[in-house]
Each structure stands twice: as C-alpha cells, then as structure tokens.
PDB file of N, H, CA, C and O in Angstrom:
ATOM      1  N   UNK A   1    -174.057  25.093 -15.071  1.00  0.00           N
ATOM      2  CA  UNK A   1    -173.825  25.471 -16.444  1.00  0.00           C
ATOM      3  C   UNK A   1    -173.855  24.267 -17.378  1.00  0.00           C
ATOM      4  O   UNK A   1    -174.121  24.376 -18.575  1.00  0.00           O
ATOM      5  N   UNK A   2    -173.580  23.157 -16.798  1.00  0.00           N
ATOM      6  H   UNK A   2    -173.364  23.068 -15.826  1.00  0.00           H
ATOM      7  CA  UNK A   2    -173.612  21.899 -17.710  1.00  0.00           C
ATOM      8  C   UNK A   2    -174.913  21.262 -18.391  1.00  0.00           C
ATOM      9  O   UNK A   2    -174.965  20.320 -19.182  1.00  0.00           O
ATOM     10  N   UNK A   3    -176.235  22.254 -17.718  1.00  0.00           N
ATOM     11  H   UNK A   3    -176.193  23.019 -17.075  1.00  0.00           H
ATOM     12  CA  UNK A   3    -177.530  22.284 -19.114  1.00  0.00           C
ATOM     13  C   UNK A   3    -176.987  23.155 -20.428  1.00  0.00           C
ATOM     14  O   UNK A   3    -177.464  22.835 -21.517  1.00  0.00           O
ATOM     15  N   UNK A   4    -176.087  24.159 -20.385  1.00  0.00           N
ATOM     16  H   UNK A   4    -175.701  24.419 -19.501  1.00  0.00           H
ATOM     17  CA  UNK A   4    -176.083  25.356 -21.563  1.00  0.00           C
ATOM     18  C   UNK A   4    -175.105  24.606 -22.464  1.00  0.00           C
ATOM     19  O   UNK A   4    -175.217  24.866 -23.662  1.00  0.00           O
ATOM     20  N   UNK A   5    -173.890  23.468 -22.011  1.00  0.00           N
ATOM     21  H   UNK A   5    -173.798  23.257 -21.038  1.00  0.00           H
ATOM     22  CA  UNK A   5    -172.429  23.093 -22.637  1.00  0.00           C
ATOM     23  C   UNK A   5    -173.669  22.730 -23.965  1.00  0.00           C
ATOM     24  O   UNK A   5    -173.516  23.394 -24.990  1.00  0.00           O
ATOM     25  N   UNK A   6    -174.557  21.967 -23.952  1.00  0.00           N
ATOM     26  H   UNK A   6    -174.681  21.427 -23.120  1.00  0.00           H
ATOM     27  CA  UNK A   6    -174.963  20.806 -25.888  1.00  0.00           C
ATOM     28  C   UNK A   6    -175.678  21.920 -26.503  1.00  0.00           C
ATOM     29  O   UNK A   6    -176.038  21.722 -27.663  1.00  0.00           O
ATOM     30  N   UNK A   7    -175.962  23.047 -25.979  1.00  0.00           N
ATOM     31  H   UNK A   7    -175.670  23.208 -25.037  1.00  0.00           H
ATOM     32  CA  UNK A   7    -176.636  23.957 -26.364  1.00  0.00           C
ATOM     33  C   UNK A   7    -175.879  24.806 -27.740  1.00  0.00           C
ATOM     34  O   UNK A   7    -176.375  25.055 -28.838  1.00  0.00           O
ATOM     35  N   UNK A   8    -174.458  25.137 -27.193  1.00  0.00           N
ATOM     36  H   UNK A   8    -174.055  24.934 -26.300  1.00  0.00           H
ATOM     37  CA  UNK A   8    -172.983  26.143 -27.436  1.00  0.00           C
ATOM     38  C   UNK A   8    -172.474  25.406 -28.411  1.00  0.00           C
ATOM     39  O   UNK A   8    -172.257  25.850 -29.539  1.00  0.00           O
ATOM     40  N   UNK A   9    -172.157  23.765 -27.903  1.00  0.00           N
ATOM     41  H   UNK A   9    -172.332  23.405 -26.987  1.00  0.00           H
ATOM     42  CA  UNK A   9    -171.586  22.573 -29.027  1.00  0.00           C
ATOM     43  C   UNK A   9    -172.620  22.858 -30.075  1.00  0.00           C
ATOM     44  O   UNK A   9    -172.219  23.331 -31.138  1.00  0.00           O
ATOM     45  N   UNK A  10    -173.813  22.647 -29.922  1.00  0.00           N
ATOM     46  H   UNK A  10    -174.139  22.263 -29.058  1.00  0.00           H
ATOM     47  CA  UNK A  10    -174.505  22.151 -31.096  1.00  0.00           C
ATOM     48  C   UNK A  10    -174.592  23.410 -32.055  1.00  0.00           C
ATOM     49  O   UNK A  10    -175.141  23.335 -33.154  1.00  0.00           O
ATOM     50  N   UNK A  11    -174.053  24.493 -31.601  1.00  0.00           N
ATOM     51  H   UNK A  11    -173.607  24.554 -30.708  1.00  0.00           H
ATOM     52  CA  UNK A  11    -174.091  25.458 -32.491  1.00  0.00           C
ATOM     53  C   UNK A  11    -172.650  26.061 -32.995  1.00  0.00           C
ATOM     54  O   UNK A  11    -172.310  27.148 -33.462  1.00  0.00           O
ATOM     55  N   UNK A  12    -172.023  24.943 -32.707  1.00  0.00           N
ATOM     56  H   UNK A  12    -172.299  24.060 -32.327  1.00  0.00           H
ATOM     57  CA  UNK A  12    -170.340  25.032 -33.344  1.00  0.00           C
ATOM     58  C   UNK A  12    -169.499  25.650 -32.219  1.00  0.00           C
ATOM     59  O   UNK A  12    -168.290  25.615 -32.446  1.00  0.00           O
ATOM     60  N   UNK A  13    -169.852  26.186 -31.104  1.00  0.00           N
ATOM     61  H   UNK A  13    -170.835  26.215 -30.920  1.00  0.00           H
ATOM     62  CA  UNK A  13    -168.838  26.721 -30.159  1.00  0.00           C
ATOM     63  C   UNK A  13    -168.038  25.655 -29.242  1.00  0.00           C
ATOM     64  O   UNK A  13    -168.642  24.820 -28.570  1.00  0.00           O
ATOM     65  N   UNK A  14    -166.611  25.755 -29.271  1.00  0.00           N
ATOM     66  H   UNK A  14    -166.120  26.434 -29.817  1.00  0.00           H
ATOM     67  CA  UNK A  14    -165.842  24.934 -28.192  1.00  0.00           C
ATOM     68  C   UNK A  14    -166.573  26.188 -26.765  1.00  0.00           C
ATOM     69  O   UNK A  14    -167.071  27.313 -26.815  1.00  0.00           O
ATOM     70  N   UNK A  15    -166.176  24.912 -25.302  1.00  0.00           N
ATOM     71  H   UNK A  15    -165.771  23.998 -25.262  1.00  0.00           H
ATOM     72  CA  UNK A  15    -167.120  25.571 -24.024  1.00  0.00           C
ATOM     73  C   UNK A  15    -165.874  25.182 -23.151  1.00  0.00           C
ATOM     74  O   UNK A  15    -165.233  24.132 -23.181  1.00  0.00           O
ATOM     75  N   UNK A  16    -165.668  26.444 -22.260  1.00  0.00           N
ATOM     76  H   UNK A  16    -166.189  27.298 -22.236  1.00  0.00           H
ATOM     77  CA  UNK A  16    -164.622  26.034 -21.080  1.00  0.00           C
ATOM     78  C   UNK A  16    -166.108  26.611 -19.880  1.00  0.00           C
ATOM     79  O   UNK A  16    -167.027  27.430 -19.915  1.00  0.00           O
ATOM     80  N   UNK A  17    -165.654  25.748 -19.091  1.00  0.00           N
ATOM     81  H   UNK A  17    -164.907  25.083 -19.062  1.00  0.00           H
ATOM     82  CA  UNK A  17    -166.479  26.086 -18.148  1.00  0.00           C
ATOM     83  C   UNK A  17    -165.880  26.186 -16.284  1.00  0.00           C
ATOM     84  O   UNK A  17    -166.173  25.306 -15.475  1.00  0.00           O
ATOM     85  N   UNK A  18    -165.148  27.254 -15.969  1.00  0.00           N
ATOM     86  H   UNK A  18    -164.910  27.970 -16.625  1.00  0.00           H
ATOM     87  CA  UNK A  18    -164.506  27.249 -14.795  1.00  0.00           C
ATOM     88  C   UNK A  18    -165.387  27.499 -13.658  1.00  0.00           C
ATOM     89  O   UNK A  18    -166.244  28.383 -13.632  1.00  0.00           O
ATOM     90  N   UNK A  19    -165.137  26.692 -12.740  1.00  0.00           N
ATOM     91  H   UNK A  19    -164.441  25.973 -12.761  1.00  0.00           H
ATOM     92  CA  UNK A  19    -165.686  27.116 -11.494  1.00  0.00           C
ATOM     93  C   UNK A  19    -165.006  28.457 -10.750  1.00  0.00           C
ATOM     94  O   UNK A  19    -163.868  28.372 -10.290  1.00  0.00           O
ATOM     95  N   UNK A  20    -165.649  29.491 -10.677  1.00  0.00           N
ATOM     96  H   UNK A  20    -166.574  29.560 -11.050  1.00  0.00           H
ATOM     97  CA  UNK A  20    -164.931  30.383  -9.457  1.00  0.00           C
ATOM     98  C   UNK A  20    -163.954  29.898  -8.193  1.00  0.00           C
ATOM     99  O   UNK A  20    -163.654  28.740  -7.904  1.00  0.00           O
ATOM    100  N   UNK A  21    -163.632  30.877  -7.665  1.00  0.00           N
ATOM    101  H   UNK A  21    -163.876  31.818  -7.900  1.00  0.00           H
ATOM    102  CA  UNK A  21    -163.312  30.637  -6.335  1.00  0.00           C
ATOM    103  C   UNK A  21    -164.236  30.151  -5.594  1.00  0.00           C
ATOM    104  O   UNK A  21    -165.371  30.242  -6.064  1.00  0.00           O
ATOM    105  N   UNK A  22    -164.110  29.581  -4.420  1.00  0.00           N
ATOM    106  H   UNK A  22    -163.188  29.508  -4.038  1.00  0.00           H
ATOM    107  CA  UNK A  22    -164.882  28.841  -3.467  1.00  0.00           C
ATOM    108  C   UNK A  22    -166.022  28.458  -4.088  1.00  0.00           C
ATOM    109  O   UNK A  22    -166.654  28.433  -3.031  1.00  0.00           O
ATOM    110  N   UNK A  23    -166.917  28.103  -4.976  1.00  0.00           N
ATOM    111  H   UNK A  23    -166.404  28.123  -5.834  1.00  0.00           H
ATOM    112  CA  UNK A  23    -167.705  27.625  -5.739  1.00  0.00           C
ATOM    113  C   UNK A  23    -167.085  26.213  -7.097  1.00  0.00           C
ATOM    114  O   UNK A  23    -166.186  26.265  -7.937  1.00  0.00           O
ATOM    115  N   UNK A  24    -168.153  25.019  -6.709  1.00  0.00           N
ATOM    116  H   UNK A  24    -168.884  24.977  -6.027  1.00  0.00           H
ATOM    117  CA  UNK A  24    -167.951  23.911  -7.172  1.00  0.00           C
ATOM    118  C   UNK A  24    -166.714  23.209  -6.813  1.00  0.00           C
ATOM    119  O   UNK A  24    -166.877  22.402  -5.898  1.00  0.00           O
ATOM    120  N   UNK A  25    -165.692  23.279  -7.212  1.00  0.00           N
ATOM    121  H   UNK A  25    -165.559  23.935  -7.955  1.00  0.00           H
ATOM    122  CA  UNK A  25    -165.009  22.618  -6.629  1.00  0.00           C
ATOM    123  C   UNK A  25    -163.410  22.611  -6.401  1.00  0.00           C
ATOM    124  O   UNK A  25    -162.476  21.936  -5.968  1.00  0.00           O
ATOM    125  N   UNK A  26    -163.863  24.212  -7.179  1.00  0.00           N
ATOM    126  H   UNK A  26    -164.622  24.760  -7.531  1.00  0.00           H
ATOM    127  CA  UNK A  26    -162.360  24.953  -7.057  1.00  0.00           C
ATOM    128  C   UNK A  26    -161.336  25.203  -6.012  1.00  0.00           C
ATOM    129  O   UNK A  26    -160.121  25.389  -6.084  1.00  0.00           O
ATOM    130  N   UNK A  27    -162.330  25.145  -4.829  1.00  0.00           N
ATOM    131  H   UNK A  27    -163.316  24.995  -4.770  1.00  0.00           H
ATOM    132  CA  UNK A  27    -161.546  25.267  -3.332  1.00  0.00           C
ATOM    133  C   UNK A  27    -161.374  26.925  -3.561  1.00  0.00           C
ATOM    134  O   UNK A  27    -161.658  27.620  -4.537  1.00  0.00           O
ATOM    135  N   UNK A  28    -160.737  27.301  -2.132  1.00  0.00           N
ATOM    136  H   UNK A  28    -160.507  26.737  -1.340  1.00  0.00           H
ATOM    137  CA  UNK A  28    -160.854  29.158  -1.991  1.00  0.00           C
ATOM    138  C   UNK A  28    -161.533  29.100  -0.781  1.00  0.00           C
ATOM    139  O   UNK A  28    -162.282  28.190  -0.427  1.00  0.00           O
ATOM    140  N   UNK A  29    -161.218  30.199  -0.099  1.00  0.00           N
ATOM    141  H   UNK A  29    -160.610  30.939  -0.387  1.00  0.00           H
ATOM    142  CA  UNK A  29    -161.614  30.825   1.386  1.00  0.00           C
ATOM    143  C   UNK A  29    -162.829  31.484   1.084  1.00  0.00           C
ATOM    144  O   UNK A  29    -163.733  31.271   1.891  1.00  0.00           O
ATOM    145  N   UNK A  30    -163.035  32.083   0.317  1.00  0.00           N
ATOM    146  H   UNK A  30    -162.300  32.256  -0.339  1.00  0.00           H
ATOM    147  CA  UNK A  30    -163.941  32.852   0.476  1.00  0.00           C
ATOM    148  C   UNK A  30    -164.645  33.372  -1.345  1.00  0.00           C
ATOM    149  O   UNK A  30    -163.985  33.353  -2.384  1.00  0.00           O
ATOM    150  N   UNK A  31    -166.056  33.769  -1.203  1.00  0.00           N
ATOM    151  H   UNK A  31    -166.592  33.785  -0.359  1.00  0.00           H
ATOM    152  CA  UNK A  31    -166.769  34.177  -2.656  1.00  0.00           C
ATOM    153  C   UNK A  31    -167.019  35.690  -2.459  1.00  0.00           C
ATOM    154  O   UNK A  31    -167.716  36.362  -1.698  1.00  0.00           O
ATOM    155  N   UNK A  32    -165.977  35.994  -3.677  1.00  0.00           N
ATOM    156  H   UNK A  32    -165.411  35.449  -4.295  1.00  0.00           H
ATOM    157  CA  UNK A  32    -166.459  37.580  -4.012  1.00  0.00           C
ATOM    158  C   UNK A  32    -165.702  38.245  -5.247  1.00  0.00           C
ATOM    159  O   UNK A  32    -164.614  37.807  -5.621  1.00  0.00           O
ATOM    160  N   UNK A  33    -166.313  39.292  -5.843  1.00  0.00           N
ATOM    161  H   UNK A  33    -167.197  39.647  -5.540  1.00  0.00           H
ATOM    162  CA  UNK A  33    -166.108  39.911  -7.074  1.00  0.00           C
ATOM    163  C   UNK A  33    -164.923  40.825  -7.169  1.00  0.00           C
ATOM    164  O   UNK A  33    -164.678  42.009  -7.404  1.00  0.00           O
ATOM    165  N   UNK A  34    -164.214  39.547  -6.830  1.00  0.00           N
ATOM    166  H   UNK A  34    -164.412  38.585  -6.639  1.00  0.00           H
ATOM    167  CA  UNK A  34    -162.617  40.552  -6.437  1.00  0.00           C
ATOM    168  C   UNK A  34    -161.321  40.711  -7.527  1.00  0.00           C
ATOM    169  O   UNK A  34    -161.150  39.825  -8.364  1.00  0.00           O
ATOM    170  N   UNK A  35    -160.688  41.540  -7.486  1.00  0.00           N
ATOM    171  H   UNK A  35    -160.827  42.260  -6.806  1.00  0.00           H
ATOM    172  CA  UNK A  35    -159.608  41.441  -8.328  1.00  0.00           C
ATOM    173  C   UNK A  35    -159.005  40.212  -8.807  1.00  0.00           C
ATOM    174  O   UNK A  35    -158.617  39.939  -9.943  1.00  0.00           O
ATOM    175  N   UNK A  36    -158.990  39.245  -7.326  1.00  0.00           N
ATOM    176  H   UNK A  36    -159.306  39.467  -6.403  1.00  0.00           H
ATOM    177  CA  UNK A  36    -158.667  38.087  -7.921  1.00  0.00           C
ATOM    178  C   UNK A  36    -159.344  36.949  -9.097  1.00  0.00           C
ATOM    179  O   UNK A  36    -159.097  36.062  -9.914  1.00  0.00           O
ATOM    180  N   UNK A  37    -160.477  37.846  -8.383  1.00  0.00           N
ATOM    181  H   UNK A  37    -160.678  38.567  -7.719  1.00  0.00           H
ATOM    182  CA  UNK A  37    -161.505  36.293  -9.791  1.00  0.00           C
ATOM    183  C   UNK A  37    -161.064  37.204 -11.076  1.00  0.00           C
ATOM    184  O   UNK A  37    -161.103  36.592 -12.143  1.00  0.00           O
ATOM    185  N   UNK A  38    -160.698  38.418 -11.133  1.00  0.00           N
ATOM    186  H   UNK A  38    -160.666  38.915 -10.266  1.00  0.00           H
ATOM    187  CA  UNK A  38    -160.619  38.632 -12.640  1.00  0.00           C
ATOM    188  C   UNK A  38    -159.493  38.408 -12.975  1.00  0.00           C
ATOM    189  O   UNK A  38    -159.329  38.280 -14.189  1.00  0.00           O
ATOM    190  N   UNK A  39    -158.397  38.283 -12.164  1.00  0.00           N
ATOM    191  H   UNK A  39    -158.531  38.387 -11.178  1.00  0.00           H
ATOM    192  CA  UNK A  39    -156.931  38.033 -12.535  1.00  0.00           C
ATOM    193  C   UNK A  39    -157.007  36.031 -13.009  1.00  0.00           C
ATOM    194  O   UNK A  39    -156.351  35.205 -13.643  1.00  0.00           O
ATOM    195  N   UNK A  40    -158.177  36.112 -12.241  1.00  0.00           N
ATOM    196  H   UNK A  40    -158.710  36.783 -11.726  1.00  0.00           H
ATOM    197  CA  UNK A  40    -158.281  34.107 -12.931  1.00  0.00           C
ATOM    198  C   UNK A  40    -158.932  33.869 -14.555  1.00  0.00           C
ATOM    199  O   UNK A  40    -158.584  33.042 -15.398  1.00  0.00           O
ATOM    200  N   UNK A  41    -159.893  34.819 -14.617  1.00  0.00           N
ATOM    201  H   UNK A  41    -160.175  35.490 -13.933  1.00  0.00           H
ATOM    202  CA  UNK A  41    -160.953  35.302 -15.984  1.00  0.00           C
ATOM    203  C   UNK A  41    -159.402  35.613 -16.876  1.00  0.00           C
ATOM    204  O   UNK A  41    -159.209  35.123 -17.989  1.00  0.00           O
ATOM    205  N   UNK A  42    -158.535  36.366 -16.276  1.00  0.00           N
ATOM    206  H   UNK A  42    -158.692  36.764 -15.372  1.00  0.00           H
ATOM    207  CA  UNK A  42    -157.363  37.028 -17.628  1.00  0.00           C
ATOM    208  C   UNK A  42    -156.621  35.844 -17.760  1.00  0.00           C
ATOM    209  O   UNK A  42    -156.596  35.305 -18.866  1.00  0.00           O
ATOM    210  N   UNK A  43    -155.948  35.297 -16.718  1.00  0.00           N
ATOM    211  H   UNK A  43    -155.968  35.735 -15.819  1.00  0.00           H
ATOM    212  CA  UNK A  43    -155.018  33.688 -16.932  1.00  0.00           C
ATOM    213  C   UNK A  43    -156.302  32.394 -18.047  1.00  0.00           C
ATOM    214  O   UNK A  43    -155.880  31.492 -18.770  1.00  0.00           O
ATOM    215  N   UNK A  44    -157.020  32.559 -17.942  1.00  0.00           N
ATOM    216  H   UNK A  44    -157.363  33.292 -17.354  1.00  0.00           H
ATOM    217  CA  UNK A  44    -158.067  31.434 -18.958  1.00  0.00           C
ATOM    218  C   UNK A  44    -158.122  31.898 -20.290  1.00  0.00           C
ATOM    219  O   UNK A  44    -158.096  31.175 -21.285  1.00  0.00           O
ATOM    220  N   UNK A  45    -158.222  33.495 -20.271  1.00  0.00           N
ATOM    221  H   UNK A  45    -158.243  34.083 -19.463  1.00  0.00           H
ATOM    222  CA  UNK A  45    -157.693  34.164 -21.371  1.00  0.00           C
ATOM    223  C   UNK A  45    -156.735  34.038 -21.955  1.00  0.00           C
ATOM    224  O   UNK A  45    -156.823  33.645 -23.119  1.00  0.00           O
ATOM    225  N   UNK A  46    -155.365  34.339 -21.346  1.00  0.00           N
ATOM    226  H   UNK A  46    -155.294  34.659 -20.401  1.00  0.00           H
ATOM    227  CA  UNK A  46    -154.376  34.260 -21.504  1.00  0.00           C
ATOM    228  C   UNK A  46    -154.079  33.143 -22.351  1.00  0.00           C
ATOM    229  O   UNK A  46    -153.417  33.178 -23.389  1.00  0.00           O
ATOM    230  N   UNK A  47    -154.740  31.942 -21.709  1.00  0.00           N
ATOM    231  H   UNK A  47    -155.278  31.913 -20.867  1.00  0.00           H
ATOM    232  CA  UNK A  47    -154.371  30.364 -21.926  1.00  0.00           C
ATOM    233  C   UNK A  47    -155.067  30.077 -23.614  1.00  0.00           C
ATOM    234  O   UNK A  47    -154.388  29.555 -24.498  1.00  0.00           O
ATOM    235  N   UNK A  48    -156.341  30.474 -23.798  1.00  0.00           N
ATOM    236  H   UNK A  48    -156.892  30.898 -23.080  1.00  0.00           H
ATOM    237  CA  UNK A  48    -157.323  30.147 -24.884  1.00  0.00           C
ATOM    238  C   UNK A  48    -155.945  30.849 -25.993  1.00  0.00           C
ATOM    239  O   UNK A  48    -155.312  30.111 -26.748  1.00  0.00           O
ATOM    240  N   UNK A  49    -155.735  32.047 -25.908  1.00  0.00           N
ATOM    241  H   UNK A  49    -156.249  32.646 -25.294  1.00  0.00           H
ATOM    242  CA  UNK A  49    -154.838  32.711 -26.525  1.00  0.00           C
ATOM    243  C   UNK A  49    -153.289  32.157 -26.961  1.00  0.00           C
ATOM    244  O   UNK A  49    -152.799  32.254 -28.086  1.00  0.00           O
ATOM    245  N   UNK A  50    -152.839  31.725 -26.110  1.00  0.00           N
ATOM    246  H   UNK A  50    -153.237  31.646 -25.197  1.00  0.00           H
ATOM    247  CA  UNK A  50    -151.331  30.651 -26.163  1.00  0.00           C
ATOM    248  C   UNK A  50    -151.878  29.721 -27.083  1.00  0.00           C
ATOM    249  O   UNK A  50    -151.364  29.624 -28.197  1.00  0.00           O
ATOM    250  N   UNK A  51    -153.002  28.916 -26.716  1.00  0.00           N
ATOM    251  H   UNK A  51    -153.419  28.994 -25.811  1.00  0.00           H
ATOM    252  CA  UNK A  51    -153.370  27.668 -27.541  1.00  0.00           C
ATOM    253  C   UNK A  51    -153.751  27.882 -29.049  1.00  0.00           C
ATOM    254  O   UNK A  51    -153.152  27.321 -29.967  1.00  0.00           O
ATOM    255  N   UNK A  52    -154.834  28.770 -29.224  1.00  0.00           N
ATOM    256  H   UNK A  52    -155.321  29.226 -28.479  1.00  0.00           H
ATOM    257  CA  UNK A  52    -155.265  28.834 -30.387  1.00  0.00           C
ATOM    258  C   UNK A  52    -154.669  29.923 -31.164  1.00  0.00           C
ATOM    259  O   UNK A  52    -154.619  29.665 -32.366  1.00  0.00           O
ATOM    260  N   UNK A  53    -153.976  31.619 -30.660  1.00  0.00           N
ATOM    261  H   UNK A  53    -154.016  31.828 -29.683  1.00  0.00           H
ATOM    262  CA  UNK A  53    -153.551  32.285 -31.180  1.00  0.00           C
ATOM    263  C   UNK A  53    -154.385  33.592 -30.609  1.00  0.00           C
ATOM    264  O   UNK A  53    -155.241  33.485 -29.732  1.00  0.00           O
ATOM    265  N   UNK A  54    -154.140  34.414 -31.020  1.00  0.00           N
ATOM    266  H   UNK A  54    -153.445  34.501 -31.733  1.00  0.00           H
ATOM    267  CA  UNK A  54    -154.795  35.966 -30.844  1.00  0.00           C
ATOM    268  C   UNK A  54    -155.710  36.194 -31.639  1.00  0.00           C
ATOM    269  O   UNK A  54    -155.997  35.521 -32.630  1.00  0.00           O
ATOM    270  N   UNK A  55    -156.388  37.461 -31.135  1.00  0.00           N
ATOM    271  H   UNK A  55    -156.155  38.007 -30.331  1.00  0.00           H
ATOM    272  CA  UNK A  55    -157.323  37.672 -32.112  1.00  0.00           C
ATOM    273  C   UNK A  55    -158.749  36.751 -32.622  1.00  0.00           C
ATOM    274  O   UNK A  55    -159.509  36.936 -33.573  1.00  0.00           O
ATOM    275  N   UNK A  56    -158.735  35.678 -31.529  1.00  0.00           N
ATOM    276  H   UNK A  56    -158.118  35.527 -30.756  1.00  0.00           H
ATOM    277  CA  UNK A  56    -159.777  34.644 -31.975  1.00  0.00           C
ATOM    278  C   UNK A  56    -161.174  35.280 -31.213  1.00  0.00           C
ATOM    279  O   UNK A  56    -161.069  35.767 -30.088  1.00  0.00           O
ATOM    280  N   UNK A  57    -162.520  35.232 -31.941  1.00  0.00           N
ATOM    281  H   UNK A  57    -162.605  34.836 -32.855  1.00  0.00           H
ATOM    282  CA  UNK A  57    -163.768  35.522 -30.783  1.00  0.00           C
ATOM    283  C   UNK A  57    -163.472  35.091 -29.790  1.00  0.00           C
ATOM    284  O   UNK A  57    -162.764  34.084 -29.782  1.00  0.00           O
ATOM    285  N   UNK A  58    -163.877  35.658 -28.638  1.00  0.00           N
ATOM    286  H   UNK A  58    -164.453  36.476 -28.645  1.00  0.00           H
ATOM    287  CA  UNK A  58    -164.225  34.900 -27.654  1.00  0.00           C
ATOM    288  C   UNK A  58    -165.491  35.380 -26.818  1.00  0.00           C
ATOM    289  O   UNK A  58    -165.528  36.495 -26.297  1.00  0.00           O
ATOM    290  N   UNK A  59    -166.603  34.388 -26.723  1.00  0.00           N
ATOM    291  H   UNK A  59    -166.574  33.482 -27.147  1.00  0.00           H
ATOM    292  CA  UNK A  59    -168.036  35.128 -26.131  1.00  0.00           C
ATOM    293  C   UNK A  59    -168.052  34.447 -24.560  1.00  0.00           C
ATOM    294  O   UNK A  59    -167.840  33.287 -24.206  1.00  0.00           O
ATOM    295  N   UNK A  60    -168.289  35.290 -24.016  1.00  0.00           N
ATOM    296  H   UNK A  60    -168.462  36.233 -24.304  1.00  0.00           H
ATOM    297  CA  UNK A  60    -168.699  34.958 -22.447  1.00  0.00           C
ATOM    298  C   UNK A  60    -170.364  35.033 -22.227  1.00  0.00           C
ATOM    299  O   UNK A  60    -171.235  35.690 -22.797  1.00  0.00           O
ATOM    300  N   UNK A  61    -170.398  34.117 -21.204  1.00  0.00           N
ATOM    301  H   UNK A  61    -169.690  33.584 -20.740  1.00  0.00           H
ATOM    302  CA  UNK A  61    -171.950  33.799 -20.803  1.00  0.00           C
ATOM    303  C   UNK A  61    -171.622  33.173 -19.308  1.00  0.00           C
ATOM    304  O   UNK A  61    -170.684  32.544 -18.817  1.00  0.00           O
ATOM    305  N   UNK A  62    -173.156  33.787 -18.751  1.00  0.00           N
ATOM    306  H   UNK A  62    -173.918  34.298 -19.149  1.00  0.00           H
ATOM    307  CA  UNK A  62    -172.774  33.239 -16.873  1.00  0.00           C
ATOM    308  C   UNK A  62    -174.120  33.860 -16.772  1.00  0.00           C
ATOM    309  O   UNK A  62    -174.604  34.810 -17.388  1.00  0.00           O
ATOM    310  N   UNK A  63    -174.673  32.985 -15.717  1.00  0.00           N
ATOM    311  H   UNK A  63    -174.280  32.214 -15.217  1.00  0.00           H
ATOM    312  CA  UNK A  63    -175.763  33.264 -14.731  1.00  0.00           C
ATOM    313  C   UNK A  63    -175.448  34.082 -13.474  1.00  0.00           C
ATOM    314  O   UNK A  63    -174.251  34.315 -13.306  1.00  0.00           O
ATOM    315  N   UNK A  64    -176.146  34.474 -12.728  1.00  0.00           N
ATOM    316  H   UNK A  64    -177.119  34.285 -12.865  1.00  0.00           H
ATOM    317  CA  UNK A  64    -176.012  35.454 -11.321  1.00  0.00           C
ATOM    318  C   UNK A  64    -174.287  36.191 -11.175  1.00  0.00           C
ATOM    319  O   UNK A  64    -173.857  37.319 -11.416  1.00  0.00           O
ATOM    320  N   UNK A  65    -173.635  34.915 -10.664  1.00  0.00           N
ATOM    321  H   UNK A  65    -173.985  33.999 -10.469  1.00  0.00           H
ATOM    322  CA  UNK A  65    -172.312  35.227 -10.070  1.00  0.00           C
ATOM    323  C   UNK A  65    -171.537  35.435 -11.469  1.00  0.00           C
ATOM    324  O   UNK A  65    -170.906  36.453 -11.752  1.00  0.00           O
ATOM    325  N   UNK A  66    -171.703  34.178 -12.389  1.00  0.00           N
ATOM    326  H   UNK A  66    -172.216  33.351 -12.159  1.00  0.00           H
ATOM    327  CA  UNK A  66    -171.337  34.138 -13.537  1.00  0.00           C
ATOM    328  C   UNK A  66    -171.561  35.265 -14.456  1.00  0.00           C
ATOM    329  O   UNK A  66    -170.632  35.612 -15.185  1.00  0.00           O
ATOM    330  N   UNK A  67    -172.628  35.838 -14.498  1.00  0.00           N
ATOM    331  H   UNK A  67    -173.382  35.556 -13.905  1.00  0.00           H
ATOM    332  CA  UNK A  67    -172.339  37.052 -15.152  1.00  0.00           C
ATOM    333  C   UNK A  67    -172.110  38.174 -14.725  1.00  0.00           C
ATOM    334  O   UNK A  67    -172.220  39.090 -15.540  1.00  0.00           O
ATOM    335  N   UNK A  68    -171.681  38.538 -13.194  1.00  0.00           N
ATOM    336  H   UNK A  68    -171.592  37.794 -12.532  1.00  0.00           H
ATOM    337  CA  UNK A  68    -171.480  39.264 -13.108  1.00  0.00           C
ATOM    338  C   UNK A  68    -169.637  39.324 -13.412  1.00  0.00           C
ATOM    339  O   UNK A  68    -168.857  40.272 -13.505  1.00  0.00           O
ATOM    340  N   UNK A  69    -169.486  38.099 -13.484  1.00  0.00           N
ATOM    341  H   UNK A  69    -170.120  37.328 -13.408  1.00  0.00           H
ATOM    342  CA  UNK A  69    -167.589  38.010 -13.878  1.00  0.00           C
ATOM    343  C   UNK A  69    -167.097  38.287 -15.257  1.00  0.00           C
ATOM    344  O   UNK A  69    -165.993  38.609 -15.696  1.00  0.00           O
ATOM    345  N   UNK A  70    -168.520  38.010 -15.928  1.00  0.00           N
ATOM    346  H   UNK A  70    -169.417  37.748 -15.571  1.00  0.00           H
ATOM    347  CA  UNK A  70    -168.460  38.212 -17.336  1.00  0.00           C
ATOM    348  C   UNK A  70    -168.161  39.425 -17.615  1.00  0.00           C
ATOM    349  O   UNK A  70    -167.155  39.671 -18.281  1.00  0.00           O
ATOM    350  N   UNK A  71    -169.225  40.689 -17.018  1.00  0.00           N
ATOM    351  H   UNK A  71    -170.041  40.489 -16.477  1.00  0.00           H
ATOM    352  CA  UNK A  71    -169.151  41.692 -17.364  1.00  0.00           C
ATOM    353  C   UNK A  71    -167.549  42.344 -16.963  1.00  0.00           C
ATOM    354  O   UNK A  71    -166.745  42.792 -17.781  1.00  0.00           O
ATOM    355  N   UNK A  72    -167.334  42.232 -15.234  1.00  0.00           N
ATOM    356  H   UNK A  72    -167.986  41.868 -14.569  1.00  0.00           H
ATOM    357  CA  UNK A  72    -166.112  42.722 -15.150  1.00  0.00           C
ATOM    358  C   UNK A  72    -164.929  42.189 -16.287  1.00  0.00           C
ATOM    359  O   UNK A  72    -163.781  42.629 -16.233  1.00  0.00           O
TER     360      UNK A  72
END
C-alpha cells in the first residue's frame, strides 16, 4: 500500500495504513476474513474517532485482502 500513501497525501487525505493479522508484520496465527479482523477495522475506528471526534469522513481503500475488509 505504500505506492497509494503520496497519492491520498497529495490530495489532502491523512493515511493509516494497518497490516492485518498474520500479514506484514502484525504477527497472528493465522489469515482470514474473520470476526476478528473486523473487531480490529472497529478498534482503528474507534481510535480515529477518540482523536479527531465523530462524525468525521472516513474513506476506506484496499487491494485483494484489503478490500475485501473494507467492504465487511
């Protein structure tokens, strides 16, 4: 994902970019589209929300695995 981060900046968007479970360098037993990766997707949520406030956009983007986390 770190070709798309100057892409997002250069068009005014702040970029969090998490690695999944067992992918990059997150550590985890195992890769799959499980309750848990979305309970990690709601805690990053959660967090953007504490920091900046409610109610702020927030756009998701992901390739293969990545978008399929998006959508869930």
């Amino acid at each position: 994902m770190d070709n798309y981060i100057p892409m997002f900046r250069e068009r005014g968007f702040s970029v969090i970019v998490p690695d999944a479970r067992f992918c990059g360098k997150s550590g985890g037993e195992y890769l799959g589209l499980s309750y848990l990766d979305a309970e990690d997707s709601s805690a990053i949520f959660k967090w953007i929300n504490d920091c900046f406030g409610y109610g702020i956009p927030i756009g998701l983007f992901g390739e293969s695995f990545g978008a399929a986390q998006a959508i869930i």
